[in-house]
C-alpha positions as CSV (number, residue, x, y, z in Angstrom):
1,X,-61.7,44.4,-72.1
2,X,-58.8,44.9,-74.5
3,X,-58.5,41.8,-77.2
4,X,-54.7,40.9,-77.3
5,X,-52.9,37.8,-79.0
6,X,-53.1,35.4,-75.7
7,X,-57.2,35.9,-76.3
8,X,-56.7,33.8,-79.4
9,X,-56.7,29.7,-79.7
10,X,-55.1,27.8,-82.8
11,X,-54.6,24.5,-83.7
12,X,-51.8,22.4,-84.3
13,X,-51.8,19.9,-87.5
14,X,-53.3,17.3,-85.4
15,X,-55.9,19.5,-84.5
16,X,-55.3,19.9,-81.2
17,X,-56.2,23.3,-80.2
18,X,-53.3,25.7,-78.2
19,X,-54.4,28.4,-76.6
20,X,-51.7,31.6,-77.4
21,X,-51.9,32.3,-73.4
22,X,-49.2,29.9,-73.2
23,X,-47.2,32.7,-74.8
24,X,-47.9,35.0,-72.3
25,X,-44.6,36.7,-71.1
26,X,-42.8,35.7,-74.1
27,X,-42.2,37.9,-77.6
28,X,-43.8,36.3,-80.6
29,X,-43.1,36.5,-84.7
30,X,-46.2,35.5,-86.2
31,X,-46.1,35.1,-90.1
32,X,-48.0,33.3,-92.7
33,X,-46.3,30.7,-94.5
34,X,-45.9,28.4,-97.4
35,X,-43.6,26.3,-98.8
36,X,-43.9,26.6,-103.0
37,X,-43.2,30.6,-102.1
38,X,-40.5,32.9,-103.6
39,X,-39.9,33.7,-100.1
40,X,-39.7,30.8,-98.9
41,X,-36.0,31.0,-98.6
42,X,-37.3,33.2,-95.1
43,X,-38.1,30.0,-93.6
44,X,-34.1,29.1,-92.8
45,X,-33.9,33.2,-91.3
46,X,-36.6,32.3,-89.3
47,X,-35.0,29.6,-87.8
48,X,-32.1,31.2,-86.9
49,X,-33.7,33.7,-84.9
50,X,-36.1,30.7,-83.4
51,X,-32.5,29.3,-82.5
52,X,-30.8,32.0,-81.3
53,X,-33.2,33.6,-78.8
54,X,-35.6,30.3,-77.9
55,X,-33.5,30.0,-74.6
56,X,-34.7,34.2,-73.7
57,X,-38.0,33.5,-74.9
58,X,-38.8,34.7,-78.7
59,X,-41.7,32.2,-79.7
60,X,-41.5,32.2,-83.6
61,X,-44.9,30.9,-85.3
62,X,-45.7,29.8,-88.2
63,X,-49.5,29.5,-89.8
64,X,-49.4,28.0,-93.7
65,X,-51.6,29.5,-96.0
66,X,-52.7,28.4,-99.4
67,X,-54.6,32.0,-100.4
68,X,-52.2,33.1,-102.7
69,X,-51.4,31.3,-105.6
70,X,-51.9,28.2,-104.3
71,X,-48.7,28.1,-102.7
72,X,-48.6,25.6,-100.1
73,X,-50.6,22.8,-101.5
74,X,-49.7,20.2,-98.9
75,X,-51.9,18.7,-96.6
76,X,-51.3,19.8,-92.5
77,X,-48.8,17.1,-92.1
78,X,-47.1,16.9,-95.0
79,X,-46.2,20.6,-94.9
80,X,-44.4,20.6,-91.5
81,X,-42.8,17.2,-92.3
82,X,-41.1,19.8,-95.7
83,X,-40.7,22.4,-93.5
84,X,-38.2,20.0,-91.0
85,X,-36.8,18.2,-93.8
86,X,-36.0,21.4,-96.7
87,X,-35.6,24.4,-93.9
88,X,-34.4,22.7,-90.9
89,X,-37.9,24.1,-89.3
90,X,-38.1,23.4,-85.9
91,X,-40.7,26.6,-84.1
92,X,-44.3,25.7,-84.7
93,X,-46.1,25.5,-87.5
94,X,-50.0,25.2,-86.8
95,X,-53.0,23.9,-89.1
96,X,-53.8,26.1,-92.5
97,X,-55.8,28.7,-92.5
98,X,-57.0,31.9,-94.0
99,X,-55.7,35.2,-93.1
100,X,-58.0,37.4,-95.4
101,X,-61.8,37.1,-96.4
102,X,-64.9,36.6,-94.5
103,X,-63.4,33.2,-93.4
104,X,-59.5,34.7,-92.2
105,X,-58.8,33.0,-88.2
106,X,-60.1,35.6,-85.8
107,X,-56.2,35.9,-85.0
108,X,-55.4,37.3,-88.1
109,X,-58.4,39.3,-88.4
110,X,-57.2,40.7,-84.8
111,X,-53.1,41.3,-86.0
112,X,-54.5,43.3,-89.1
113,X,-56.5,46.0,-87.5
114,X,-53.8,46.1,-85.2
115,X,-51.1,46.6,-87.3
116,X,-52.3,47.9,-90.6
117,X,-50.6,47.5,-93.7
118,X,-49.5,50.5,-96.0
119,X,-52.4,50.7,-98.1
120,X,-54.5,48.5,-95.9
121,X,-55.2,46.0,-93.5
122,X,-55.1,43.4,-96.0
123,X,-52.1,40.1,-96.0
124,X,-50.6,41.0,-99.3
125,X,-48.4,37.8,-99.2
126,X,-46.8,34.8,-97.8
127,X,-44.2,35.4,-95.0
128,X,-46.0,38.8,-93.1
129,X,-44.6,38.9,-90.7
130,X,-46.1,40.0,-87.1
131,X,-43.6,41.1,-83.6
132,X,-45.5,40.7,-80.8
133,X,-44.7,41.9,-77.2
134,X,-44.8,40.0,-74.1
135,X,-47.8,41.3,-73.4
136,X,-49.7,39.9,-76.5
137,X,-50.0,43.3,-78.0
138,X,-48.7,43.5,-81.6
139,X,-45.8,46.0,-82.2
140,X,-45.2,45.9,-85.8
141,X,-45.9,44.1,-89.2
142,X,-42.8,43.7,-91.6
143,X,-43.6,43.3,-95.1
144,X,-43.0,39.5,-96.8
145,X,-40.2,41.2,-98.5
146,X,-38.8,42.5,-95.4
147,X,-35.5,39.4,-94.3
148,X,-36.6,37.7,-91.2
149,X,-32.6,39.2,-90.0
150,X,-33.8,42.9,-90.4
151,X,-36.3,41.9,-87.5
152,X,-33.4,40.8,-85.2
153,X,-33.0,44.8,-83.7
154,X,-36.4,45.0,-82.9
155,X,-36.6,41.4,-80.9
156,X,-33.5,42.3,-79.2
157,X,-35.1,45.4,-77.9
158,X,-38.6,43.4,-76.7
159,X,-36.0,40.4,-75.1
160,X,-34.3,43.3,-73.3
161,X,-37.5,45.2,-71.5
């Protein structure tokens, strides 16, 4: 049997754990996060498309991740309370965790060989960013450069199969 994204479980900040089959018939953005990043501006695009296609069914999640540069210091529950207050965050955001190395969430470990990056499979950066289909296969990685808003095409497309 084929592995797809609603195979996965992650937990929230609480620790409660969520299995991703609750996402099943629904699109997905999946990025890493972190709020002492450059990018972190992304967080506010984010929400917009959150906001603007919730009610059609675009999940948008957020996992934090302190691997580069120590970017998002903040303890579970201190981070998403930043996140609401300094973006206006209001989609998910689930426990830290790793998305490269030995120790990387098996989720991550699943969205990179199935989206490879240009010169591999590694997470270069905060904010990569993963489209998922409603199916819980994974349809594209956009870089952490790439604006949350040049994703908007390509969830309007999965909203409209």
């Amino acid at each position: 049997m084929t592995t797809n994204v609603h195979d996965f479980s992650v937990n929230k900040p609480n620790g409660e754990q969520v299995p991703l089959e609750e996402y099943k018939g629904r699109p997905m953005i999946i990025v890493n996060t972190a709020t002492k990043c450059g990018l972190s501006g992304q967080f506010k695009e984010l929400e917009r498309l959150h906001q603007d296609y919730k009610e059609e069914g675009l999940a948008v999640l957020g996992f934090p991740c302190n691997q580069f540069m120590n970017q998002e210091p903040l303890k579970d529950d201190e981070m998403t309370e930043a996140c609401e207050i300094n973006f206006g965050v209001t989609f998910p955001l689930f426990a830290k965790i790793k998305v490269n190395g030995e120790d990387a969430h098996p989720l991550y470990k699943h969205l990179k060989s199935a989206q490879k990056g240009l010169l591999s499979s590694e997470i270069k950066w905060n904010f990569t960013k993963f489209l998922v289909d409603q199916d819980g296969e994974v349809v594209k990685r956009y870089s952490p450069q790439t604006a949350p808003k040049k994703m908007e095409e390509d969830v309007q497309k999965l909203l409209n199969q």
